[in-house]
C-alpha positions in Angstrom: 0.0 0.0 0.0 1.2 3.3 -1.1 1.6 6.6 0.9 -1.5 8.3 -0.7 -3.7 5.1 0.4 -2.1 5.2 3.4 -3.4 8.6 3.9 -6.2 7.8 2.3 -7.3 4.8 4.8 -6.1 7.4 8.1 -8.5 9.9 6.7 -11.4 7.9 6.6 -10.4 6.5 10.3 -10.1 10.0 11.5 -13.9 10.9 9.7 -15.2 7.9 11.3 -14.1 8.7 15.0 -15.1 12.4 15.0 -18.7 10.9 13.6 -19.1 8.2 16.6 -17.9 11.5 19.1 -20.6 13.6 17.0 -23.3 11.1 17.3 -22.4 11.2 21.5 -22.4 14.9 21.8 -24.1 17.0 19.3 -22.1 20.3 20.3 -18.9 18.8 18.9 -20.2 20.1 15.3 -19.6 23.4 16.5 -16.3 22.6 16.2 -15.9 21.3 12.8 -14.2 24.4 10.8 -11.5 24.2 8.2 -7.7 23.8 9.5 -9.6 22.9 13.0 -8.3 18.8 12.8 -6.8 18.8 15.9 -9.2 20.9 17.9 -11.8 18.4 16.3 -9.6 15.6 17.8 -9.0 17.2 21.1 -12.8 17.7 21.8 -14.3 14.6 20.3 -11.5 12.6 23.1 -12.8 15.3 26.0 -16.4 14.1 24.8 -15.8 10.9 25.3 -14.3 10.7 28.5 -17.4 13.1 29.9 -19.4 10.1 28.4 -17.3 7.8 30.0 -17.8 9.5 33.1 -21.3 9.3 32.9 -21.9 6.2 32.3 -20.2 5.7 35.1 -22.6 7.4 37.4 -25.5 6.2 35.6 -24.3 2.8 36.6 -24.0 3.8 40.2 -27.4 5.3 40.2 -28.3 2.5 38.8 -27.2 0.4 41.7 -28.1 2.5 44.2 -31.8 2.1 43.1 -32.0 -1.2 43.0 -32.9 -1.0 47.2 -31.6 -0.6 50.9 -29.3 -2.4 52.2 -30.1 -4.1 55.4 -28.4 -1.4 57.7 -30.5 1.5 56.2 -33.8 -1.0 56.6 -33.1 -1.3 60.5 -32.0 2.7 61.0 -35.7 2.8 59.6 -37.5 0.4 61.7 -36.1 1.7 64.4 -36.8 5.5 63.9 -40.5 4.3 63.4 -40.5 2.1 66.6 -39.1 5.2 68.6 -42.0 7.3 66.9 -44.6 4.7 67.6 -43.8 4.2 70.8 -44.3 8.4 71.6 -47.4 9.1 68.9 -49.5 5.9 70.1 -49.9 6.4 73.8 -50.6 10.5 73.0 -53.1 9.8 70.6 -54.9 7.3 73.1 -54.3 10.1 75.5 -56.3 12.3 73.3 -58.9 10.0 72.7 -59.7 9.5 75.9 -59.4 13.4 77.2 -62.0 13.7 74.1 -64.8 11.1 75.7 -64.0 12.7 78.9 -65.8 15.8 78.0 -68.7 14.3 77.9 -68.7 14.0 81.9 -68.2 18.0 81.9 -70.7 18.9 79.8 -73.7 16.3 81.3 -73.2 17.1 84.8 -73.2 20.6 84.5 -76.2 20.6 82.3 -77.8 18.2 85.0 -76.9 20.5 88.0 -78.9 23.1 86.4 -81.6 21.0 85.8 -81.8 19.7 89.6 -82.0 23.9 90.8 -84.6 24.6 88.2 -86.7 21.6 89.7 -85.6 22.9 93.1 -86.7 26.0 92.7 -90.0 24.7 92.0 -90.9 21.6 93.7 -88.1 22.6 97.0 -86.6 18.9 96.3 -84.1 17.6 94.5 -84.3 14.4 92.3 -82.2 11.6 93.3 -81.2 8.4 91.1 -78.6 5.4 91.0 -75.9 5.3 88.6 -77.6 4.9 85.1 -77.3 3.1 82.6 -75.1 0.6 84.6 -78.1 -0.3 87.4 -80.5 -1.2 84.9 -78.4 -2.7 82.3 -75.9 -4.3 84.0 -73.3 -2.8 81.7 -70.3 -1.3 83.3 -69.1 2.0 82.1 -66.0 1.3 79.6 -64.5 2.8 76.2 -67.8 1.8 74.4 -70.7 3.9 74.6 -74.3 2.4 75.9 -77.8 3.4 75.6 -78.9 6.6 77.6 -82.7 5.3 77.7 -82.5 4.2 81.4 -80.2 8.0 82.5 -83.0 9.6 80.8 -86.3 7.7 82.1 -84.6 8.7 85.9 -83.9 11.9 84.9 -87.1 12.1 83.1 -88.7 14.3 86.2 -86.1 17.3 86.2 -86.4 17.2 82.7 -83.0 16.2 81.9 -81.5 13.6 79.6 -77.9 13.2 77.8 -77.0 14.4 73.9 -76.5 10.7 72.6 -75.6 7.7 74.6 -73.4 7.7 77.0 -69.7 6.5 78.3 -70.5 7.5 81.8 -72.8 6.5 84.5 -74.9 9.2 86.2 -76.1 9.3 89.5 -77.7 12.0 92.1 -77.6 11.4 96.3 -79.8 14.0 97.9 -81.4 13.7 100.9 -82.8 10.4 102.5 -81.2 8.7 99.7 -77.6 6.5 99.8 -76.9 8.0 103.6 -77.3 11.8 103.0 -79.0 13.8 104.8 -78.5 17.0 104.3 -81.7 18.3 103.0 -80.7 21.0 100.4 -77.7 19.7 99.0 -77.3 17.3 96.4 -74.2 15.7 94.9 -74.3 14.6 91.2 -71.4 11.9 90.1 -70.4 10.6 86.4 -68.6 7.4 86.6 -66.0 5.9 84.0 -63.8 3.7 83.2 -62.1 4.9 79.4 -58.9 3.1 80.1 -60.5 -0.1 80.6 -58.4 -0.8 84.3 -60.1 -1.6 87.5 -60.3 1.4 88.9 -63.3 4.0 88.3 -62.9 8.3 87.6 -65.2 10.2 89.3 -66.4 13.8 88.2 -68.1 15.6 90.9 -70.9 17.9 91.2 -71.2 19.2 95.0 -74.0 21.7 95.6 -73.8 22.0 99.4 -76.7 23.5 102.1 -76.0 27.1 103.6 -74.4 25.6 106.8 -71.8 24.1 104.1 -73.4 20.4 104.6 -73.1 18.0 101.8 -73.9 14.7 100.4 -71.0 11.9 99.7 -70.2 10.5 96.4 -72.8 7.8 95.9 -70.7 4.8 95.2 -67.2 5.6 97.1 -68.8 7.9 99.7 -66.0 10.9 98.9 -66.5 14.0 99.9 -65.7 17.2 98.1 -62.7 17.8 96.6 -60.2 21.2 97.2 -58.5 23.2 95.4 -54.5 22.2 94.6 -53.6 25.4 94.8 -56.0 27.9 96.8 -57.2 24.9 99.3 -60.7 25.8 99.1 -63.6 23.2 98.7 -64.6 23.1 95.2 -68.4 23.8 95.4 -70.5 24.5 92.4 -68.3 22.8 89.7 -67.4 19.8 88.1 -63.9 18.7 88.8 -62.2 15.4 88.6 -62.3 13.6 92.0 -58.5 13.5 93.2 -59.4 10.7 95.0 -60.1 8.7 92.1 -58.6 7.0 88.5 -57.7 9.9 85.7 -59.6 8.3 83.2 
């Protein structure tokens, strides 16, 4: 083979590299001026290193995609163990601070319903803890039928929004050992956290002389202040003396 085909043969080499480099970045044409052979050369080689490198990284992205490894799966389990184990107990908290309202709200709208009838009748009406005495049902987490609170509340006029957590009862005088005989005390009973012990939220409305009735089922007397010390007349108020929820 002569020189010229020699030449010839290179040429055609060199056309066919800068054509591969062209197809793999399309701003290498920019370069392609007359007398520029060896800035051609220089970029089409730069271009294909960049294109080496990124193949590169697509191939590490690639295997970084493919999923966890086992040490990144347990970080993660535990992180959501150590938030489970703070959100679940607060949101049962909140729950339960939620049905809980319902013992404020009843007994103070059943206060006022015992000193309307008092005003009128000079009496107060008493009753055992419904629905639990008729029923037999327990106060719990579930709600029960308010039928029974109503029917022996049906005198004052009073009956619950809905059914009920709580049981309701009212010790006046000559009934469950009172006898004071303007005072009434008015008692919601519950048991949200399912344990064995019972809450109490208390409604004391004492006599002028500052006599009072006990809480029907446990026989405690009225609660005082934390703070100030003074008997908490009037109001309802969580019994100290009894479960939170």
């Amino acid at each position: 083979m002569d020189v010229a085909q020699v030449n010839v043969v290179n040429v055609v080499n060199v056309v066919n590299v800068v054509n591969v480099v062209e197809r793999r970045d399309p701003d290498v044409r920019l370069l392609r001026t007359p007398g520029s052979s060896g800035s051609r050369i220089r970029r089409g080689a730069e271009s294909a290193v960049t294109g080496t490198e990124e193949d590169s990284m697509r191939a590490a992205t690639a295997r970084r995609s493919q999923g966890f490894t086992l040490l990144e799966l347990m970080i993660v389990v535990a992180i959501i163990g150590v938030l489970a184990s703070v959100a679940i107990p607060s949101f049962r908290n909140y729950q339960m601070n939620a049905k809980r309202s319902e013992a404020y709200a009843n007994l103070s709208a059943l206060a006022k319903a015992q000193k309307s009838y008092f005003a009128e009748f000079n009496e107060f009406v008493p009753a055992a803890p419904e629905p639990g005495a008729s029923t037999g049902d327990l106060p719990s987490g579930t709600k029960r039928d308010v039928a029974s609170v109503s029917t022996a509340y049906s005198a004052v006029g009073w009956t619950p929004e809905g059914d009920v957590f709580f049981d309701y009862d009212t010790i006046v005088d000559g009934f469950g050992g009172c006898s004071c005989a303007t005072c009434f005390t008015s008692t919601a009973y519950g048991n949200l956290d399912g344990d064995a012990f019972m809450s109490e939220f208390v409604y004391f409305h004492p006599d002028a002389g500052g006599g009072w009735c006990g809480v029907g089922v446990s026989g405690h007397g009225p609660p005082t202040d934390p703070v100030t010390g003074e008997t908490q007349w009037d109001q309802v108020v969580r019994h100290p003396s009894s479960d939170f929820f």
